[in-house]
C-alpha positions in Angstrom: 53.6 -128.2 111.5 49.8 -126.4 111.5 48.4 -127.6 108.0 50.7 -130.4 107.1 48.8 -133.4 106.1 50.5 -137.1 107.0 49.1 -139.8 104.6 50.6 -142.7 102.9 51.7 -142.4 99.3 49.5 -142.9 96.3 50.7 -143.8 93.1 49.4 -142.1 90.4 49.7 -142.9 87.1 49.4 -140.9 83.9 48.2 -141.6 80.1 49.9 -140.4 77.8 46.6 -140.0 75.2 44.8 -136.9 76.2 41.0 -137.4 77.2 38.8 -135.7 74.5 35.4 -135.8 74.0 35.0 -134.0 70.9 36.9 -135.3 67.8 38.9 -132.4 65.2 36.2 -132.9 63.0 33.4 -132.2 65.4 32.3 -135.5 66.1 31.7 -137.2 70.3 34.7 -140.1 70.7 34.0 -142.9 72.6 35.3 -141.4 75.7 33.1 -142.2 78.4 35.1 -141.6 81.5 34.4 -137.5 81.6 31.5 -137.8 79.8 29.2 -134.3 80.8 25.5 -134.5 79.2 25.6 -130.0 79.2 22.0 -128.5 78.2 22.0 -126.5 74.9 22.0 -123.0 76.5 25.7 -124.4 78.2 26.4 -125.4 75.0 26.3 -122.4 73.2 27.3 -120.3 76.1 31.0 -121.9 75.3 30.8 -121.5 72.1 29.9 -117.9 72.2 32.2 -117.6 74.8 34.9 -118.8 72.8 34.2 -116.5 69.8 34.1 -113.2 71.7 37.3 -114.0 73.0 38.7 -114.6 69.4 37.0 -111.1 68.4 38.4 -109.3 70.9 42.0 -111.2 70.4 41.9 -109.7 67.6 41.0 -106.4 68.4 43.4 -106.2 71.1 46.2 -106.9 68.6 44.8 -104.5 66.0 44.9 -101.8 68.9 48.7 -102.6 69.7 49.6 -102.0 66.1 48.7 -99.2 65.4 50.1 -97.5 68.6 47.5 -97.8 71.2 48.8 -100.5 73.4 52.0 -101.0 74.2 52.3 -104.8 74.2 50.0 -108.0 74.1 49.6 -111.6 74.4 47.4 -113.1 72.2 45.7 -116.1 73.0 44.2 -117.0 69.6 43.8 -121.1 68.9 43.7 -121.3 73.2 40.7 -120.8 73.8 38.9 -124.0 74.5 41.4 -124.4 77.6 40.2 -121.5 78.5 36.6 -121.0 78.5 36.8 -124.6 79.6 38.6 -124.6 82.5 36.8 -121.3 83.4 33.5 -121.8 82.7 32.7 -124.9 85.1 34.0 -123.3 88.4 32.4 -121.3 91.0 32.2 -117.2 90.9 34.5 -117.8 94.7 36.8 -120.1 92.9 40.4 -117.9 92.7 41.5 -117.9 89.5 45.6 -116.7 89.0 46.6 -116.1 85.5 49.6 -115.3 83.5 48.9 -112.8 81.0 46.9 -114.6 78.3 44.3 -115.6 79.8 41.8 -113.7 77.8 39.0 -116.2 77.8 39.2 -116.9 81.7 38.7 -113.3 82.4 35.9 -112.7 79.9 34.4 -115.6 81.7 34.8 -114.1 85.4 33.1 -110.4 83.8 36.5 -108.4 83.6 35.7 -105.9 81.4 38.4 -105.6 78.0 38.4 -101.8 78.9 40.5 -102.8 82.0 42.3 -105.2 80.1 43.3 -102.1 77.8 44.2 -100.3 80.4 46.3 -102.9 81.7 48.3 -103.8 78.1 48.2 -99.5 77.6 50.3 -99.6 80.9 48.5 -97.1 82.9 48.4 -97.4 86.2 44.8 -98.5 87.1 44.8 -101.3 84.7 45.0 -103.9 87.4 41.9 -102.6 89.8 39.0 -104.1 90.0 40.0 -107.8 89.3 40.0 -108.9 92.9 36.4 -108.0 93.4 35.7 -110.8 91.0 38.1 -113.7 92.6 40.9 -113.0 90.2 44.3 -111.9 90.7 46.3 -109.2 89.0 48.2 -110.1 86.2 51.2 -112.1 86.2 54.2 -110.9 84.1 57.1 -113.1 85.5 57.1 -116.3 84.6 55.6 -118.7 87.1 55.9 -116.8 90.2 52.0 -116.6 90.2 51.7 -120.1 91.5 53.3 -119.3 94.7 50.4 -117.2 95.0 47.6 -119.3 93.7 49.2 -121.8 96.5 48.9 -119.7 99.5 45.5 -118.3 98.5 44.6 -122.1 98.1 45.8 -122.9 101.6 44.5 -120.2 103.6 40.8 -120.6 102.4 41.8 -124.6 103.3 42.5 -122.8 107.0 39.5 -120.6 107.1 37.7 -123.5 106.1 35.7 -122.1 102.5 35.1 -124.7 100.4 36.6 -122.6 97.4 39.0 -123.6 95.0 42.3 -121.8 93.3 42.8 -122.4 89.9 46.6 -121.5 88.7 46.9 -121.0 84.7 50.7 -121.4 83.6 52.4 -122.0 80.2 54.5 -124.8 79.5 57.3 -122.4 79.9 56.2 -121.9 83.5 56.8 -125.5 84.3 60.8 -125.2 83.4 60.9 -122.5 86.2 62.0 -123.2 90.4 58.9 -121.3 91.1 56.4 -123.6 89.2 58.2 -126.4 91.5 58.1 -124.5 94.4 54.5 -124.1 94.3 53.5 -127.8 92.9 55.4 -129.5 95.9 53.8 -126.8 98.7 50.8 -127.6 97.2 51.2 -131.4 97.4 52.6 -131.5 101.0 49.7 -129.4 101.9 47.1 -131.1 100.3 45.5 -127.6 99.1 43.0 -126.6 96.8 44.5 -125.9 94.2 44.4 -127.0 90.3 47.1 -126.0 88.4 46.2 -125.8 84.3 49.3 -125.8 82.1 48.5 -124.4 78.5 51.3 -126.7 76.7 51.1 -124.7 73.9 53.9 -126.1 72.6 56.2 -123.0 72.4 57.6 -120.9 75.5 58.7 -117.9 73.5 61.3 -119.6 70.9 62.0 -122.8 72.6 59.9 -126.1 71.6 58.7 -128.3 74.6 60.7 -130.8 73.8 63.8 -129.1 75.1 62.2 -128.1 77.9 61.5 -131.5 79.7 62.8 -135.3 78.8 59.6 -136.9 80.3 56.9 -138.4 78.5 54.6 -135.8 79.1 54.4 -132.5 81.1 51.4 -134.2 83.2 54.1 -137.2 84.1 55.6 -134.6 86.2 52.6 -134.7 88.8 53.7 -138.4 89.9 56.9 -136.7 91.7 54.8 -134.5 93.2 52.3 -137.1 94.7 49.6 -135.7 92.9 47.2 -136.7 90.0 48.6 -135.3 86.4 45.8 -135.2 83.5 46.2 -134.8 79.9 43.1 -133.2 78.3 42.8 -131.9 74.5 43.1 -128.8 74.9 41.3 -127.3 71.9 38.7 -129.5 73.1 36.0 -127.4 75.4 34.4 -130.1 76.5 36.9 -132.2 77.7 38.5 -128.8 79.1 35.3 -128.3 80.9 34.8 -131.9 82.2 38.5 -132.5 83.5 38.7 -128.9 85.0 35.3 -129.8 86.7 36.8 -133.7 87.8 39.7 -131.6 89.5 38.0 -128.6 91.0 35.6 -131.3 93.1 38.5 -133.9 93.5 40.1 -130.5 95.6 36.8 -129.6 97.1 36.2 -132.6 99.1 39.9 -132.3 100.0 41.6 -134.7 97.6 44.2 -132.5 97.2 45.6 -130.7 94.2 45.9 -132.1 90.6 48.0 -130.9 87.6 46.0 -130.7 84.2 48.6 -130.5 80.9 45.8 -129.0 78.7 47.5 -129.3 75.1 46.9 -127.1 72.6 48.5 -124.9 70.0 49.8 -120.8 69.8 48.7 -119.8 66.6 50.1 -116.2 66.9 53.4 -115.1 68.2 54.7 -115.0 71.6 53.2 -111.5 72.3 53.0 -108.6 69.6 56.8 -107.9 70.0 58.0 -111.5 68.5 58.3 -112.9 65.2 57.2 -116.7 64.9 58.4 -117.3 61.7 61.8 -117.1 62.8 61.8 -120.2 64.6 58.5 -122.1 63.8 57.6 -123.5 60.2 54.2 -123.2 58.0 53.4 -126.5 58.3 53.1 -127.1 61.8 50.6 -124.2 62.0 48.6 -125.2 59.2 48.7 -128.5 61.1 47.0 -126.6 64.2 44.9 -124.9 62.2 43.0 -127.8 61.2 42.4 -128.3 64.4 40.8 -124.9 65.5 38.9 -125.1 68.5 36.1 -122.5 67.5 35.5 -124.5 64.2 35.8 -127.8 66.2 33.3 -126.9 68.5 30.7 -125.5 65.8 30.6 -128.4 63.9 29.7 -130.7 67.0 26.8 -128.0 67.6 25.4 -128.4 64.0 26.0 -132.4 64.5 24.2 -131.9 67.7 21.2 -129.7 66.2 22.5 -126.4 68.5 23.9 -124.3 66.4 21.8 -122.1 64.2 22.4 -118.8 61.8 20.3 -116.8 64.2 22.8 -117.8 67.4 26.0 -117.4 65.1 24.3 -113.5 64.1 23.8 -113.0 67.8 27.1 -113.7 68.5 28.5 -111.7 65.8 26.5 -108.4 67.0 27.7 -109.5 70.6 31.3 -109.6 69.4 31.0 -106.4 67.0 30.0 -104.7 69.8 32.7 -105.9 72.2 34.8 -104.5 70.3 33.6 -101.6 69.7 33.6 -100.5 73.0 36.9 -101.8 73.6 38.3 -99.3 71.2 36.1 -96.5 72.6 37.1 -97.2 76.2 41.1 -97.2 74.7 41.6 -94.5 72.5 38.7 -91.9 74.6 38.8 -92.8 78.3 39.8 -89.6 79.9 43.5 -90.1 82.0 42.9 -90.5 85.3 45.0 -88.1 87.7 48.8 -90.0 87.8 49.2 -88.6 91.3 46.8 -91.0 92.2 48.9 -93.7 92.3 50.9 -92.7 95.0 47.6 -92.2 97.6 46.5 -95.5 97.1 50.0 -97.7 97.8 48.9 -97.4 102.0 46.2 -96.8 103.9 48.3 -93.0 104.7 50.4 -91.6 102.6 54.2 -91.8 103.7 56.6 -88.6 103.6 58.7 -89.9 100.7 55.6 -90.7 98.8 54.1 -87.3 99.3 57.3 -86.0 98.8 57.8 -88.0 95.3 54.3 -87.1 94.2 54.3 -83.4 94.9 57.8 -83.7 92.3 55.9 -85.2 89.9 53.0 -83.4 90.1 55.2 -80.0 89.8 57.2 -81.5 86.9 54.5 -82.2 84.7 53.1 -78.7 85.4 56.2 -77.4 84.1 55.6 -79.7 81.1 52.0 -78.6 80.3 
């Protein structure tokens, strides 16, 4: 079969301690094996990264409650997996997220006004995310990494040298799809890095009744592939791990499954209640180890980090936001009939027929 790759079988073997490079309380560890020497300007460029997404986190929810979205998926106390895992790949690297993935697609310049549009529900929200190597969003759970799979393997037949990066929830990985992809992937040796958020929680249920392994990485040895556990509130070791696996894939290595372990702090999306099934404890347990605050500390250790970068920031952020709001609550409606002229390159009977209905009803309406 055209692509399948013959090769003896590796053994692969996981640790169970994730690799981190910064400590909770902002100091380097002794891990040497990842180590990445970044210059000052990277250095803060995560860091501010990191904080925008927060800020607009939080706008995003702020907009949903009071009626302007109608649903979203926060990604607060993630977002050191993300910016991480984002910010050390190539602009032509594919990148196929889930829905939470604020941080990757700040990194990759999708503006939050098509974000809005996309959590408002409107039916342009999804345009203009191929253009920067990254597909739509991914509702169902774990069906992306099909995708992310097949992109990965027909760049590995067109020979680019580009990468596909597949974001997932630990959720994901209890789903046929997930193993679907992870063994195509395997047997096909292609490009692709898949980066499961263990964020402990998929919805209600705890990852420990999700799998009886050791780890969610351990589950890479069945597949033939490398599994990594990295700290996921942890943006260097995010960064350095995600970089490890993107080249390992590059030079043709094959894929590699990263369990990047970190913490929800919010609820599932704005429609769930985590106090129902979660205590205070284990968040205040997380919260000590915020990846923002983490990451800031190690800046001031490392002589970085300075009032005048945090107030730039800030103003960044402020204004972020700002015209997140604007481009949610003004942006003109763009024609609905739209929609249907744009599913095929003509316009089919039914369609036209269906649009001209709609188009007439909402006259009536008006």
């Amino acid at each position: 079969m055209a692509g399948l790759v013959q090769r003896t079988s590796t053994p692969f073997c996981v640790d169970d301690e994730p690799i981190q490079l910064v400590a909770p309380d902002g100091a380097p560890t002794a891990e040497r094996r990842l180590r990445r020497h970044l210059p000052p300007e990277t250095l803060t460029w995560l860091y501010e990264s990191m904080v925008v997404t927060r800020e607009l986190d939080t706008e995003f929810i702020n907009l949903q409650r009071q009626g302007e979205l109608a649903l979203f998926a926060s990604c607060r106390g993630q977002e050191a997996a993300q910016i991480g895992a984002a910010g050390c790949l190539r602009k032509t690297d594919w990148l196929f997220p889930q829905y939470r993935e604020l941080g990757a697609f700040l990194i990759r310049g999708i503006a939050p006004a098509q974000l809005g549009a996309v959590w408002r529900g409107r039916w342009h929200g999804g345009l203009g995310f191929t253009e920067k190597c990254v597909a739509p969003i991914a509702i169902p759970i774990g069906t992306h990494g099909l995708h992310g799979v097949g992109a990965a393997m027909a760049a590995q037949r067109l020979g680019e040298d580009s990468v596909t990066v597949v974001f997932m929830g630990d959720g994901a990985t209890s789903e046929g799809d997930a193993h679907e992809a992870l063994n195509l992937a395997s047997v096909f040796n292609a490009p692709c890095v898949f980066l499961v958020q263990n964020n402990q929680w998929a919805i209600s249920v705890p990852v420990a009744k999700q799998q009886a392994g050791p780890t969610l990485a351990h589950r890479a040895v069945g597949y033939g592939m490398p599994g990594v556990r990295v700290d996921g509130n942890d943006v260097l070791a995010c960064y350095a791990v995600m970089e490890d696996a993107a080249a390992r894939a590059r030079a043709g290595g094959g894929p590699t499954f990263i369990e990047a372990v970190t913490y929800r702090m919010g609820p599932h999306t704005t429609s769930d209640d985590p106090t129902r099934y979660r205590d205070d404890a284990e968040v205040e347990y997380w919260r000590t180890r915020d990846p923002i605050d983490r990451f800031r500390t190690y800046l001031q250790r490392a002589e970085v980090w300075s009032e005048r970068v945090e107030e730039r920031i800030a103003h960044r952020a402020q204004r972020m936001r700002a015209e997140l709001r604007d481009s949610v609550i003004n942006e003109p409606d763009i024609d609905v009939a739209e929609v249907f002229d744009t599913v095929y390159q003509r316009i089919t009977p039914d369609l036209a027929r269906q649009r001209d209905d709609l188009t007439a009803e909402l006259a009536r309406e008006a």
